[in-house]
C-alpha positions in Angstrom: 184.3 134.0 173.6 187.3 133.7 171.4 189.9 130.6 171.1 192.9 131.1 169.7 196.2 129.1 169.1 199.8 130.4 168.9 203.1 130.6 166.8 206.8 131.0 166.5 207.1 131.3 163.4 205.8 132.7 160.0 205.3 129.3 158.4 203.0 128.1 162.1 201.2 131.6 161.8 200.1 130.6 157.9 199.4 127.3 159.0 197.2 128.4 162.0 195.1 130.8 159.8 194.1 127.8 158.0 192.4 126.6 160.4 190.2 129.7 161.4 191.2 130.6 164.7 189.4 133.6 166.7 193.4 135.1 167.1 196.8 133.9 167.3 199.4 134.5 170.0 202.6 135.6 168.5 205.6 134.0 170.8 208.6 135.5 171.4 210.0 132.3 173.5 211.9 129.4 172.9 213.3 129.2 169.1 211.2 131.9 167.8 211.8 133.3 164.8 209.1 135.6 163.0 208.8 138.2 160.7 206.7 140.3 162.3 205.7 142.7 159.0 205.2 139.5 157.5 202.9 138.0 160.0 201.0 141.1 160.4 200.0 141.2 156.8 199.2 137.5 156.7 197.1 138.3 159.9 195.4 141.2 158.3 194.5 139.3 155.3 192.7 136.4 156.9 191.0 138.9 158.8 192.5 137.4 162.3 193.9 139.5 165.4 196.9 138.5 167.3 198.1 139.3 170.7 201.9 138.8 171.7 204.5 136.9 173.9 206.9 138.8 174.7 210.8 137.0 175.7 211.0 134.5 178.2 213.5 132.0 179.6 212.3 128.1 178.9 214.2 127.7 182.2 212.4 129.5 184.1 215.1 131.8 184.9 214.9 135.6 185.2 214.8 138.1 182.4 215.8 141.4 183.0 212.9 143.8 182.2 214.8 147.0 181.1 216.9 144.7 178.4 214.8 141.9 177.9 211.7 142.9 178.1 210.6 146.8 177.4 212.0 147.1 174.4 209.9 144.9 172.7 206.7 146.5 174.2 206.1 149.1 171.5 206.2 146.0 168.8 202.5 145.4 170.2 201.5 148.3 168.3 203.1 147.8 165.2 201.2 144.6 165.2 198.2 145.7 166.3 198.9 143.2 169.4 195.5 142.6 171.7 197.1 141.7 174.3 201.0 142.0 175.4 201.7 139.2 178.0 205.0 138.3 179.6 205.9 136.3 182.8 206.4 137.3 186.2 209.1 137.1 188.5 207.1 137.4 192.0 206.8 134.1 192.9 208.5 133.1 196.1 208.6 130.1 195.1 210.4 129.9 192.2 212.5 133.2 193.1 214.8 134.1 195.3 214.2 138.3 196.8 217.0 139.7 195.1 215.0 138.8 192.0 212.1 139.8 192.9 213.2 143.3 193.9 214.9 143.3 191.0 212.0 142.6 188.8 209.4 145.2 190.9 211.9 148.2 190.6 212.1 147.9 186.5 208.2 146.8 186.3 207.4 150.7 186.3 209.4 151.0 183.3 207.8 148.4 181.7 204.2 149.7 182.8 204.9 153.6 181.3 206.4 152.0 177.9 202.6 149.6 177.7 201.2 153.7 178.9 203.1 155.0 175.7 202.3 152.3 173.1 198.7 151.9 174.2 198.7 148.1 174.6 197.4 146.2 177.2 200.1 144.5 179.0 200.1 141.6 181.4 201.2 139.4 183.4 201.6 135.4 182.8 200.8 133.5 186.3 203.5 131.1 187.6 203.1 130.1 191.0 202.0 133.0 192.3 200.1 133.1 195.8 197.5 135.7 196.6 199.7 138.5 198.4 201.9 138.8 195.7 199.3 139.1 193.0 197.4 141.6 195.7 201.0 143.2 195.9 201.1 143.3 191.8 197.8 144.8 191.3 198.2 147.6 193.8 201.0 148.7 192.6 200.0 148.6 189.0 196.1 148.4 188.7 196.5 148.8 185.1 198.2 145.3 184.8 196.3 142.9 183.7 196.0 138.4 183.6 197.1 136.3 181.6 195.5 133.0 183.9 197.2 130.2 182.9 196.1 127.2 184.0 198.8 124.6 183.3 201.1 126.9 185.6 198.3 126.7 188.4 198.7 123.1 188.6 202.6 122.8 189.1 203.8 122.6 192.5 200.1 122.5 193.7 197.7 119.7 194.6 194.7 122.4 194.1 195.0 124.0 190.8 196.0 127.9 191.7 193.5 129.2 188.9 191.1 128.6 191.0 192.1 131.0 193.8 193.2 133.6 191.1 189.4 133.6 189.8 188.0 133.7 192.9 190.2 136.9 194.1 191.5 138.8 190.9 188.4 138.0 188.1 188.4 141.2 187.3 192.1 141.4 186.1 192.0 138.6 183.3 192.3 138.9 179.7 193.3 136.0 178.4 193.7 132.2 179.9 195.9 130.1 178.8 194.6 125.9 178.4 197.0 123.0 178.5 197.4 120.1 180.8 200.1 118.5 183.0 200.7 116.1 186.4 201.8 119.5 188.2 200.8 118.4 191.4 203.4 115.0 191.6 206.2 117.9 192.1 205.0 118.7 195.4 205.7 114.7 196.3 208.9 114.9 194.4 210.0 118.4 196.6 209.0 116.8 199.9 211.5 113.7 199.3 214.0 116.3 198.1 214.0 118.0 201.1 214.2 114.9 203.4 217.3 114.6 202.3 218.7 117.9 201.6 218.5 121.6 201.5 216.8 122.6 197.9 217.9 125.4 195.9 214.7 127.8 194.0 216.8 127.3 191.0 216.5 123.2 191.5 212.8 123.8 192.3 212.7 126.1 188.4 214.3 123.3 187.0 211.5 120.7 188.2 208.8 122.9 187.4 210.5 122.8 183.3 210.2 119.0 183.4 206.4 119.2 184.6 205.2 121.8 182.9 204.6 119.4 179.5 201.8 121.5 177.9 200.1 118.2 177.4 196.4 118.1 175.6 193.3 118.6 177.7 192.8 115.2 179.7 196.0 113.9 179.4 197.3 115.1 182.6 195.3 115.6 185.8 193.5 119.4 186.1 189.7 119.2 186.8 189.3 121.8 183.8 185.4 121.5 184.7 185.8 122.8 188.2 188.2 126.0 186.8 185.7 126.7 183.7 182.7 126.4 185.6 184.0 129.6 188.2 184.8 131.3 185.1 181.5 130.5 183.6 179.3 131.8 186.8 181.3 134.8 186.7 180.1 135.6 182.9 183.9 135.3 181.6 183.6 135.5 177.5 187.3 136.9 176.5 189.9 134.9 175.1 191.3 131.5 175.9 194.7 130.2 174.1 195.2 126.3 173.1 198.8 125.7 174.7 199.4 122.5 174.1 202.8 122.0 172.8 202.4 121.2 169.3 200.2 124.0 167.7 198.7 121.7 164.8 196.5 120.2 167.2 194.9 123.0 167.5 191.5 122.0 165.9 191.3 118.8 168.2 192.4 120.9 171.2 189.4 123.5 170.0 186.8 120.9 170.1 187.7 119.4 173.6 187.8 122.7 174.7 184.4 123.6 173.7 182.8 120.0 174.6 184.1 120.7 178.1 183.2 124.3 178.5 179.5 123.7 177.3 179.2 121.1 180.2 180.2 123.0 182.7 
């Protein structure tokens, strides 16, 4: 098992070596700003392996892969990157089909450049229901899972983690921890649409509000039920403290573990 935290920027990646994590997740999101020569040799010094985020939209809203995305793929390599994660765009949800057509035509792109660097690249989960990741995986069974479990809970009143382990264990490398109230959006939705019609792009900007990376136990996901189906399934890979500021990390760490080891 390996538990890791993340940065955006050189000074958080020094910071985060101090406190001896198993890796650090290198995030190209939000206000990033790192020197990735920099942080590789910091990284290589302490002794500590990264894996990488590529762009993404705090909104929610689409990024176009060709642009936005596959160039950065090859910096994986030059970083030695673990893992190469970025978010997903097949979620009915959240997307409209333009989008999503949009987003499976340039995947292949994205797929050969992760074939070229010889990283392992893959995909964020955000509200994604069984036939689209089924959809995902056929058409790419070289993708892999990011399982993030703070995405499972919004818009859900069972976390979505769970159905992912149960159906696609196989396919994870990495799950992201942090908590939230996800599941008060679906009442919040309902009395939306009593009302009125509901745009995906008002439903993304919900999903922002509630998806508060808040530390383990502060919100309302039954971590015990999601750790204990990876547990019987012999899962011992990597699992990322998201909680939004990443000097909690140690705290985050040991709630982590005391959870996990009761089980």
């Amino acid at each position: 098992m390996e538990v890791g935290t993340f940065a955006r920027n050189n000074e958080q990646v020094r910071s985060a070596i101090k406190n001896e994590p198993d890796f650090i997740d290198l995030r190209m999101d939000l206000n990033f700003s790192i020197n990735f020569g920099e942080a590789k040799a910091d990284l290589n010094k302490a002794g500590i392996p990264c894996t990488l985020h590529l762009p993404s939209n705090p909104d929610w809203k689409p990024i176009e892969l060709s642009r936005g995305i596959v160039p950065y793929i090859d910096l994986g390599r030059q970083i030695d990157a673990e893992v190469v994660t970025f978010h997903t765009m097949l979620s009915t949800l959240f997307y409209d089909d333009y989008d999503i057509e949009t987003f499976l035509k340039a995947l292949p792109l994205a797929c050969e450049a992760s074939k070229e660097a010889g990283v392992t690249l893959a995909i964020e989960t955000l509200g994604l229901y069984y036939t689209e990741m089924q959809l995902l995986f056929d058409m790419f069974p070289n993708m892999r899972m990011a399982l993030d479990i703070g995405h499972g809970q919004i818009l859900a009143r069972r976390n979505r983690a769970l159905d992912h382990i149960a159906s696609f264990y196989d396919q994870i490398v990495m799950v992201n921890v942090h908590d939230n109230n996800g599941s008060q959006m679906v009442d919040d939705v309902q009395k939306m649409k009593k009302e009125r019609e509901v745009s995906q792009g008002e439903i993304r900007e919900l999903a922002v509000r509630y998806d508060t990376h808040l530390h383990i136990g502060e919100g309302e996901i039954d971590f015990q039920t999601i750790f204990k189906e990876l547990k019987q399934r012999g899962y011992s890979g990597k699992f990322l403290m998201m909680c939004e500021c990443p000097s909690d990390f140690p705290r985050e760490r040991e709630k982590f573990m005391e959870l996990w080891l009761t089980s």
